[in-house]
DRENDO-1510 file (C-alpha; in Angstrom, 1 decimal, always signed):
<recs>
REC; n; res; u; v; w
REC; 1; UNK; -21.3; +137.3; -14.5 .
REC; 2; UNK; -21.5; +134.2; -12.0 .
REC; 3; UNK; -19.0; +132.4; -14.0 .
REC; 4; UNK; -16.5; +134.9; -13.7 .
REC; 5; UNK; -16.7; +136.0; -9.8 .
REC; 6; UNK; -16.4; +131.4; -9.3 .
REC; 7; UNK; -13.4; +131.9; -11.3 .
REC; 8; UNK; -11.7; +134.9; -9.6 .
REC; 9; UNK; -12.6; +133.1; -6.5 .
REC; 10; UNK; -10.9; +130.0; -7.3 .
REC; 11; UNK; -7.6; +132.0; -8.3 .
REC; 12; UNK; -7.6; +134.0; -5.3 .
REC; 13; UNK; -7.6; +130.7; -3.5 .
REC; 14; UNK; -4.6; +129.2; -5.6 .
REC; 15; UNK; -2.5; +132.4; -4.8 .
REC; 16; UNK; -3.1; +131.7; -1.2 .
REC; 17; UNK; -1.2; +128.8; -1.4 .
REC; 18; UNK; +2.0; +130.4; -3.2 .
REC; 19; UNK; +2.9; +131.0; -6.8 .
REC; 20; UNK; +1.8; +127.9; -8.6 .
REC; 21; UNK; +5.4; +127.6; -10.4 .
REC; 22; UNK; +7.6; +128.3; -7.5 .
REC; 23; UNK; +5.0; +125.2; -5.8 .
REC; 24; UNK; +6.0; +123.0; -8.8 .
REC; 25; UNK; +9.4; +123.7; -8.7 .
REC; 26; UNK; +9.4; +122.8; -5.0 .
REC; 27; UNK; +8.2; +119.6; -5.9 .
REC; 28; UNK; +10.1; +118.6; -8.4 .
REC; 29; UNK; +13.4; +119.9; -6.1 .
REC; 30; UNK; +12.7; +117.6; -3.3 .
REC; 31; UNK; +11.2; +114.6; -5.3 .
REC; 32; UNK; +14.9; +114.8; -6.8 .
REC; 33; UNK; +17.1; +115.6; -3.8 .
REC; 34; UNK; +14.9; +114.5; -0.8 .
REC; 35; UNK; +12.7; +112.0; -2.2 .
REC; 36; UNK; +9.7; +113.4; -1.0 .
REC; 37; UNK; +7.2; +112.5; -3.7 .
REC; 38; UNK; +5.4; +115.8; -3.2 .
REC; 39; UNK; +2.6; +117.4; -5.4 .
REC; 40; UNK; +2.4; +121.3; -6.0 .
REC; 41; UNK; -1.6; +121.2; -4.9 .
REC; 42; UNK; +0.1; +119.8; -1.1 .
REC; 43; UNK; +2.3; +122.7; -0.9 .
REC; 44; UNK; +1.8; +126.1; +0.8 .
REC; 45; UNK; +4.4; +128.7; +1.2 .
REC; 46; UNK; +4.7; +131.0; +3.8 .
REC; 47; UNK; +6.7; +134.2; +4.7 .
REC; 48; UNK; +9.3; +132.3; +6.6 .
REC; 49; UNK; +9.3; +129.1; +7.9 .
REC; 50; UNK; +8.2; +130.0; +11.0 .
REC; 51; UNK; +5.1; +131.7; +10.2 .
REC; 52; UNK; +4.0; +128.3; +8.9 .
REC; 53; UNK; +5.2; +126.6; +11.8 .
REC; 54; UNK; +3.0; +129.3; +14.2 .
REC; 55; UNK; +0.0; +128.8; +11.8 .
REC; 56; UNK; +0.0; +125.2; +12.0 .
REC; 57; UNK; +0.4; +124.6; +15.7 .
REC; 58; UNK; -2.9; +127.0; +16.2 .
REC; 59; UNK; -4.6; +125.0; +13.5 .
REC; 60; UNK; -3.9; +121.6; +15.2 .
REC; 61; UNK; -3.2; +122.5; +18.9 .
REC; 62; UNK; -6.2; +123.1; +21.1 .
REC; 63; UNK; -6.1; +125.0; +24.0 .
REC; 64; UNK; -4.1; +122.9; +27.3 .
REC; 65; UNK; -3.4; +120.3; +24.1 .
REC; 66; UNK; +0.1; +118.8; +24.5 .
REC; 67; UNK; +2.8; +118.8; +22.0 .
REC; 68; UNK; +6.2; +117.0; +22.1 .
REC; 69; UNK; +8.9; +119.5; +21.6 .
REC; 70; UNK; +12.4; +118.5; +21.2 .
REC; 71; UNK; +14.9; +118.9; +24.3 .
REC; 72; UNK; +17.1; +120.3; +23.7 .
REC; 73; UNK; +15.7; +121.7; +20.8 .
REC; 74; UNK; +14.7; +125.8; +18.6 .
REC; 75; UNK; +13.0; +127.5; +21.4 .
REC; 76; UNK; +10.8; +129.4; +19.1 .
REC; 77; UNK; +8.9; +126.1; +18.8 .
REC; 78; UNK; +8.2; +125.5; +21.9 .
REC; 79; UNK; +7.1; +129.1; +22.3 .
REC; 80; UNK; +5.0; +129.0; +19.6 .
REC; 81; UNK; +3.4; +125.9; +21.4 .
REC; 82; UNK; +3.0; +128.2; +24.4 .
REC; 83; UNK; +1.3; +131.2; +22.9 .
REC; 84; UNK; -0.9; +129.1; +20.8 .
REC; 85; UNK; -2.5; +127.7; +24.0 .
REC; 86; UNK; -0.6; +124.2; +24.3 .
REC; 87; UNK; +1.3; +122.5; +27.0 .
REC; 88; UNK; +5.1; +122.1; +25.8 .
REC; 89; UNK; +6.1; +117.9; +26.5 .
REC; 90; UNK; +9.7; +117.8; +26.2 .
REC; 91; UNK; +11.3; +114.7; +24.2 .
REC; 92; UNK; +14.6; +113.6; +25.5 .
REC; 93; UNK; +17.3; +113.7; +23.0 .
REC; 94; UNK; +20.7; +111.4; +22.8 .
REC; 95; UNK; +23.3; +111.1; +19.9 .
REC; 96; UNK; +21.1; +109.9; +17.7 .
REC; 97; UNK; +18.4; +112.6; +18.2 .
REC; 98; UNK; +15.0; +112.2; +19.5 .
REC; 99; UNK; +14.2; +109.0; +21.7 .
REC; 100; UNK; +10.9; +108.0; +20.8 .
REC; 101; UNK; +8.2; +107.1; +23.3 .
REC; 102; UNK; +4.4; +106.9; +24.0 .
REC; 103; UNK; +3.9; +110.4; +24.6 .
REC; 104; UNK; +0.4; +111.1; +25.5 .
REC; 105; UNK; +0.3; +114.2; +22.0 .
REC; 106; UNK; -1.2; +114.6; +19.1 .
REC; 107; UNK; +1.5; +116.5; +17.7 .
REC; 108; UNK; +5.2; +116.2; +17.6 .
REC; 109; UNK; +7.7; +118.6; +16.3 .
REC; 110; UNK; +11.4; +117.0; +15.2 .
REC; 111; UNK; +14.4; +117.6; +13.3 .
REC; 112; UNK; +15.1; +114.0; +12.2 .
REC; 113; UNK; +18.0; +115.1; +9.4 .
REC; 114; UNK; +20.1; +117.5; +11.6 .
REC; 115; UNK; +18.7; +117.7; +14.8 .
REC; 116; UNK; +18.2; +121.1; +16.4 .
REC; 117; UNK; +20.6; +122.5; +18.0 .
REC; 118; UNK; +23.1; +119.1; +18.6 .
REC; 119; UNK; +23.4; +118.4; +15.0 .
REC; 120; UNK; +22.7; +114.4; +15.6 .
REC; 121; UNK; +20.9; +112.4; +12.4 .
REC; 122; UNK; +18.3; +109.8; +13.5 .
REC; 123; UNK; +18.7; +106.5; +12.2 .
REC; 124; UNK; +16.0; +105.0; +10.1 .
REC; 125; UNK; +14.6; +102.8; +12.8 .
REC; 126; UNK; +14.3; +105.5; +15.1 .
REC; 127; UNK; +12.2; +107.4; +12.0 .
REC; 128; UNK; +9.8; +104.6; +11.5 .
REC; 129; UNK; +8.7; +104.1; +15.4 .
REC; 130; UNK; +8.1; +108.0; +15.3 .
REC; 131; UNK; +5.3; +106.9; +12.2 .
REC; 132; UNK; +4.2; +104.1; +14.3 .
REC; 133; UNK; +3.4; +106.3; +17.2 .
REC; 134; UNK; +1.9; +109.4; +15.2 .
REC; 135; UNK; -0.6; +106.6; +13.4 .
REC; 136; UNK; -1.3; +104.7; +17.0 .
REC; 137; UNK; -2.0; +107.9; +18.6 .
REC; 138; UNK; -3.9; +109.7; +15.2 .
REC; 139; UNK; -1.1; +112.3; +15.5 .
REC; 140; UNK; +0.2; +114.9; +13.5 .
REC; 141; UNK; +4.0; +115.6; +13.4 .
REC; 142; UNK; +5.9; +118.2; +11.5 .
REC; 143; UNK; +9.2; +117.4; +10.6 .
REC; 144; UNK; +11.9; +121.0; +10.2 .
REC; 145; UNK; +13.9; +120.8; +7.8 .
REC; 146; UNK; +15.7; +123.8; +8.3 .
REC; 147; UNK; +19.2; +123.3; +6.9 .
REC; 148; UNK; +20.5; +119.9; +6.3 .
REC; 149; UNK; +20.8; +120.9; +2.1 .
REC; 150; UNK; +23.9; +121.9; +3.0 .
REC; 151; UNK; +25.5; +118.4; +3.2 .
REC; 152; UNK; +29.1; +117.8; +2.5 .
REC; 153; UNK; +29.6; +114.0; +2.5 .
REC; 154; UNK; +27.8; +111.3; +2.6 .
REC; 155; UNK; +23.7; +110.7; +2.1 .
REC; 156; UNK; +21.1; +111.7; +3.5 .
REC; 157; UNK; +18.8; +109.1; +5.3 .
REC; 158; UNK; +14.9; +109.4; +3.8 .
REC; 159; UNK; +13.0; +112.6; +5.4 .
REC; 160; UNK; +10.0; +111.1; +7.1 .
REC; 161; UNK; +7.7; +112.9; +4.8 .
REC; 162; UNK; +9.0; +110.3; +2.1 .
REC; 163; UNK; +9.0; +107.8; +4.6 .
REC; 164; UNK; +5.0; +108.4; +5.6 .
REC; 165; UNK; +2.7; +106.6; +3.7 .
REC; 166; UNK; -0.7; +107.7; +6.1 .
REC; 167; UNK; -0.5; +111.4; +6.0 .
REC; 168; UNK; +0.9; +111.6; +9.1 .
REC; 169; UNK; +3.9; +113.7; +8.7 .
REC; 170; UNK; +4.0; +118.1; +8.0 .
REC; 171; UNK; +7.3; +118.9; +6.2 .
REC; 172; UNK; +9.0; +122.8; +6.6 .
REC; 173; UNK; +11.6; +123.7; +4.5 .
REC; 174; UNK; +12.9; +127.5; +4.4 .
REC; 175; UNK; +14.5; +129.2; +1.7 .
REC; 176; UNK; +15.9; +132.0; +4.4 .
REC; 177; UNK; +19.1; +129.8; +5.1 .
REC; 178; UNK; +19.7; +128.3; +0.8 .
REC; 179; UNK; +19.2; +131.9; -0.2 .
REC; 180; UNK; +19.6; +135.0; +2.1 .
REC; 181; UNK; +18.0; +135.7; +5.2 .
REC; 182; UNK; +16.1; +138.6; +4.2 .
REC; 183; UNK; +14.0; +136.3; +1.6 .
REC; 184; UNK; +11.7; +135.4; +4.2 .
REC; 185; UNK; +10.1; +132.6; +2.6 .
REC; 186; UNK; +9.3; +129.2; +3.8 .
REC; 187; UNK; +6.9; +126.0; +2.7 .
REC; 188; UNK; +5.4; +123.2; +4.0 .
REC; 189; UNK; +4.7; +120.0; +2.1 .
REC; 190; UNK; +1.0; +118.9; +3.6 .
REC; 191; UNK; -1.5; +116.1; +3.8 .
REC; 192; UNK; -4.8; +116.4; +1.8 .
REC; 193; UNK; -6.7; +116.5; +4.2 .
REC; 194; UNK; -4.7; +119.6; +5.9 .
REC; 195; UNK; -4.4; +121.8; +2.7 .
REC; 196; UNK; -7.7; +123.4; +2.6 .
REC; 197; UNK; -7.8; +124.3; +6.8 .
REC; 198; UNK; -4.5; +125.7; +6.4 .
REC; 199; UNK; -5.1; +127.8; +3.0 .
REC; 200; UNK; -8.1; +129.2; +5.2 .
REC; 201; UNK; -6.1; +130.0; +8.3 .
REC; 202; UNK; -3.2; +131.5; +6.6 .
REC; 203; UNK; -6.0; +133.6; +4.9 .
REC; 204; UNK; -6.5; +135.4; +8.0 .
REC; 205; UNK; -3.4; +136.8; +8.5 .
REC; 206; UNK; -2.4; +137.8; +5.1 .
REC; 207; UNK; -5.7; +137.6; +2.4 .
REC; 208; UNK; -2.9; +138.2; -0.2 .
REC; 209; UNK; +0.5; +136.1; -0.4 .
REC; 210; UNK; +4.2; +138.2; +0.5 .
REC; 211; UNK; +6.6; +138.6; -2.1 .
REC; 212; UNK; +4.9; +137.5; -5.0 .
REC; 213; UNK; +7.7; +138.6; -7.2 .
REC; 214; UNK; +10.4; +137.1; -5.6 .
REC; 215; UNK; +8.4; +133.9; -5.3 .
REC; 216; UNK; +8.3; +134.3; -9.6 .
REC; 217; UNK; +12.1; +134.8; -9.4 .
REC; 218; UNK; +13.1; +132.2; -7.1 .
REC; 219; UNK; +10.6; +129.7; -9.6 .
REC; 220; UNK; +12.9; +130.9; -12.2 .
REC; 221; UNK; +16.0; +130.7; -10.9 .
REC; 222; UNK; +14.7; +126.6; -9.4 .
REC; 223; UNK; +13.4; +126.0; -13.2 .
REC; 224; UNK; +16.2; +127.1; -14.8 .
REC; 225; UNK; +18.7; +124.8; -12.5 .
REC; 226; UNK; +20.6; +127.9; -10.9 .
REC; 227; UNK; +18.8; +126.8; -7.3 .
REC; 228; UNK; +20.6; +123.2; -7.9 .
REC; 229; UNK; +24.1; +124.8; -8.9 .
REC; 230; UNK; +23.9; +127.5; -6.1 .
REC; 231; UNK; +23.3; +124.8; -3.6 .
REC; 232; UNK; +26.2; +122.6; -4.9 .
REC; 233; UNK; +28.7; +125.4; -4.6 .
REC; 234; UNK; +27.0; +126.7; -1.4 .
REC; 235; UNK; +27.8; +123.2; +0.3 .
REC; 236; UNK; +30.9; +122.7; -0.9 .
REC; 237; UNK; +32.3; +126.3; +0.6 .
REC; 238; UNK; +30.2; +125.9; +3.9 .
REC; 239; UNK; +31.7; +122.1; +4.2 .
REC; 240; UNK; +35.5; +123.5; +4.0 .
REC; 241; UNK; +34.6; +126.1; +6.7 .
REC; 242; UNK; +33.1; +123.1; +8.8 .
REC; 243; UNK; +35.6; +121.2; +8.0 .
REC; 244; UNK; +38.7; +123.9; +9.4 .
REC; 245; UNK; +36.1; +125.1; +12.5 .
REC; 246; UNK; +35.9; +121.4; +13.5 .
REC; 247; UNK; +39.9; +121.4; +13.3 .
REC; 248; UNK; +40.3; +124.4; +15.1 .
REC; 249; UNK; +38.1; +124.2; +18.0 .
REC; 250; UNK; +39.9; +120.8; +20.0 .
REC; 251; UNK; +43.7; +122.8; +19.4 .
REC; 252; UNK; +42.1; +125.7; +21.8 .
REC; 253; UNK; +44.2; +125.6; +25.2 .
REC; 254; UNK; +42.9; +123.9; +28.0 .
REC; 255; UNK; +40.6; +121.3; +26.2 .
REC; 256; UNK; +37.7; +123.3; +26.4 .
REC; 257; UNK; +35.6; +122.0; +23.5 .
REC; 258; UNK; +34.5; +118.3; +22.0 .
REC; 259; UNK; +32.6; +119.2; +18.9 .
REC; 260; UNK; +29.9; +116.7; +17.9 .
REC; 261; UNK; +30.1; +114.8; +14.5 .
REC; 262; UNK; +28.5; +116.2; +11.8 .
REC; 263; UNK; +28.2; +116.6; +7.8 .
REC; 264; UNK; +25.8; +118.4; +7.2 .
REC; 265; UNK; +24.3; +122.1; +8.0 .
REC; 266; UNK; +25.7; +126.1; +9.2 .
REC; 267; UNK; +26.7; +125.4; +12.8 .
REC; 268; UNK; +29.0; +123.4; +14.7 .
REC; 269; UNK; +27.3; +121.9; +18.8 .
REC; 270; UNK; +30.2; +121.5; +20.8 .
REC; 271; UNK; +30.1; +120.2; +24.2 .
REC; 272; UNK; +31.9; +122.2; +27.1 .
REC; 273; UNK; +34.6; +120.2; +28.6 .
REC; 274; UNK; +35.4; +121.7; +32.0 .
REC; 275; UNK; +32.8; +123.5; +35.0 .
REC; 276; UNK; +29.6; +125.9; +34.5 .
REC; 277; UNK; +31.4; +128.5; +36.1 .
REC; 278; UNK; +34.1; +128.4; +34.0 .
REC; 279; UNK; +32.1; +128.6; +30.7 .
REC; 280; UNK; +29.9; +131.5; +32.0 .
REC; 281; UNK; +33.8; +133.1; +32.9 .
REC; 282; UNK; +35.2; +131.9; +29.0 .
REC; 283; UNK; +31.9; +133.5; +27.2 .
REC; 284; UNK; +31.7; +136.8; +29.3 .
REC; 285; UNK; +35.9; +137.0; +28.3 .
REC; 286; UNK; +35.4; +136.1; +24.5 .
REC; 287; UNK; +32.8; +138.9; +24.1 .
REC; 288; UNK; +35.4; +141.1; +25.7 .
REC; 289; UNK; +37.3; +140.0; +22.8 .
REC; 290; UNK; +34.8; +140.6; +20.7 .
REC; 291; UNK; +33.9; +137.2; +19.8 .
REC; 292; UNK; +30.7; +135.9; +20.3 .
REC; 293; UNK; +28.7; +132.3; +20.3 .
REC; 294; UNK; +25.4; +131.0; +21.2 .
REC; 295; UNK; +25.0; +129.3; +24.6 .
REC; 296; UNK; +23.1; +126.2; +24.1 .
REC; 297; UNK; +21.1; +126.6; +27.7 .
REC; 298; UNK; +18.8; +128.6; +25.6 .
REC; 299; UNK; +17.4; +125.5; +23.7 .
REC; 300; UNK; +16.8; +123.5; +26.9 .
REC; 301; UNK; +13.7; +123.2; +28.7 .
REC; 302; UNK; +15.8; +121.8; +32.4 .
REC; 303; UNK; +19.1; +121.9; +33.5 .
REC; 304; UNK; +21.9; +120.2; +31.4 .
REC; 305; UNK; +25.8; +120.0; +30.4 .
REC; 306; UNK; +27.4; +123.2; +29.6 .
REC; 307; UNK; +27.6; +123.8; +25.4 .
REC; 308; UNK; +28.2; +125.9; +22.4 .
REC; 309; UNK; +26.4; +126.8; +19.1 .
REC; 310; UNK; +29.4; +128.1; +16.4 .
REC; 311; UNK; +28.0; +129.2; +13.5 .
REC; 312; UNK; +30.6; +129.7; +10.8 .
REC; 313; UNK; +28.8; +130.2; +7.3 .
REC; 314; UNK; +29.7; +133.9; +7.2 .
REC; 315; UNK; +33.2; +133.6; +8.4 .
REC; 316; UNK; +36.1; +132.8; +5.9 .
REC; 317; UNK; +38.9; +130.8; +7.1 .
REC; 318; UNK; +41.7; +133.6; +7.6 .
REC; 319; UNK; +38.5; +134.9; +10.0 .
REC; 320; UNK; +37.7; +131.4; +11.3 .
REC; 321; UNK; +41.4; +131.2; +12.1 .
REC; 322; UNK; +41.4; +135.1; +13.8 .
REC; 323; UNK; +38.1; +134.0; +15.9 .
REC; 324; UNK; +39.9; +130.6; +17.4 .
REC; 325; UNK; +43.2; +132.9; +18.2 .
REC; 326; UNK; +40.8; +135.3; +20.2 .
REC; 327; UNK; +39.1; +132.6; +21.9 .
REC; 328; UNK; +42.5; +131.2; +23.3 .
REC; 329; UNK; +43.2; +134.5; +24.6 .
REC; 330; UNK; +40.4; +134.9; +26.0 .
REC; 331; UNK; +41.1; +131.5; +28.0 .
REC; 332; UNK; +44.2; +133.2; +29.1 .
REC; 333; UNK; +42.1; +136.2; +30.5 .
REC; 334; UNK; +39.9; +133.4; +32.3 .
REC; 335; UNK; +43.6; +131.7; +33.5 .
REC; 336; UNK; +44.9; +134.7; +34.8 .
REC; 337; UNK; +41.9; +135.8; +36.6 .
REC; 338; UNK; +42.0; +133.2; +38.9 .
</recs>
């Protein structure tokens, strides 16, 4: 029957794009807590966030195209720029995030609400000459939003998706940080005009959607309110472990560490207070003490000041507390070394 293969046809196609009630409970999540007035036909959801980053940047990057990648900024951007073809422009970044220019792109990636990795939020004007620039130069940008739901105080400033008002802007969001990492599932919020291409592309790689049934569970659990409650009590634990890891790190010895300002997000930037060769000596000493933090020269794209990623989400505060008495020691082994 011709009626009936159009119809299996047209379902097929919806799956693609996710399970329709996990897509309207995405919507109706961030029209409430990001005012994002999205619609569940604009979203797609991938396995991971990243996936739909990679996807995207092959859809709209041709080959030797340039795209603005923060710097510092998540080097898996900037290398999924690289292997899709494209020419990596790095966008300098201050305390208030990305500095906007007249980059000669047609598509930007940022981290307006927590910037990746420094943690900086950038102010509303800042937001709007982004918009400006994506419309002057026809441009896409697609704005991660990979953890700033875990906010502890204060508001949030408007995402630029809610902000964009010609299509302009791709939002990611990632379930992979609210949830659990091994729920590798991630969305993006899209233009019109971009929904179709990208159904079509993400065909190719996987004709039918991951994880169906946890897509139908998470729906569930979003419908229900559970999502909203988990990510009130979620916050509220991560912001106290912030809160005594942003204590703790200036008391180390020797004034090693100026931890940037933050309220929001799983990981603390903090700026390296004394030489390079002594921070390559402190980090090689607190793995000896089996401590271990991310060096923030992996998220650059050129030389730059010495500094730390500590993540703290999975650390209570009696082990908070044991990491920072290991790390002074280990600043003793550096001390007595010399």
């Amino acid at each position: 029957m011709p009626g009936a293969g159009a119809a299996v046809r047209s379902a097929s196609l919806l799956l693609r794009r996710g399970d329709e009630g996990l897509r309207r409970a995405i919507a109706a999540h961030l029209r409430i807590t990001r005012g994002i007035r999205a619609e569940a036909g604009h979203i797609v959801t991938f396995s991971g966030s990243m996936q739909g980053i990679v996807l995207l940047t092959q859809l709209l990057l041709d080959s030797g195209g340039r795209a603005v990648v923060e710097a510092p900024g998540f080097h898996g951007i900037r290398r999924a720029v690289e292997v899709s073809g494209g020419v990596p422009v790095p966008g300098f970044v201050d305390g208030s995030g990305l500095v906007p220019q007249d980059w000669d792109a047609r598509l930007l990636f940022v981290t307006p609400s927590r910037q990746y990795p420094t943690g900086a939020v950038m102010p509303l004007a800042r937001r709007r000459k982004l918009l400006e620039w994506a419309a002057a130069r026809r441009a896409i940008i697609i704005e991660d939003d990979y953890d700033s739901e875990f906010r502890w105080s204060g508001r949030p400033i408007e995402p630029l998706k809610a902000l964009d008002r010609e299509e302009r802007v791709v939002y990611i969001g990632s379930f992979s940080n609210t949830m659990f990492a091994g729920l590798r599932l991630g969305y993006a919020v899209l233009p019109p005009s971009l929904v179709a291409p990208t159904v079509a592309a993400k065909a190719l790689y996987e004709p039918l959607p991951a994880g169906l049934l946890e897509q139908r569970a998470l729906a569930r659990f979003m419908a229900l309110g559970g999502y909203a409650r988990h990510i009130r009590r979620m916050a509220r634990l991560f912001g106290e472990r912030g809160r005594i890891l942003r204590e703790l790190l200036p008391r180390l010895p020797g004034g090693l560490f100026h931890p940037q300002p933050g309220d929001a997000g799983l990981h603390i930037y903090a700026r390296w207070l004394r030489g390079e060769t002594e921070f390559a000596r402190f980090r090689a000493a607190a793995l000896q003490r089996n401590v271990d933090f991310r060096d923030a020269a992996l998220y650059r794209m050129q030389p730059g000041e010495p500094a730390a990623c500590f993540a703290f989400s999975h650390l209570d505060e009696s082990e908070l507390i044991e990491g920072m008495r290991r790390l002074a020691l280990a600043w003793n082994d550096v001390q007595n070394e010399a």
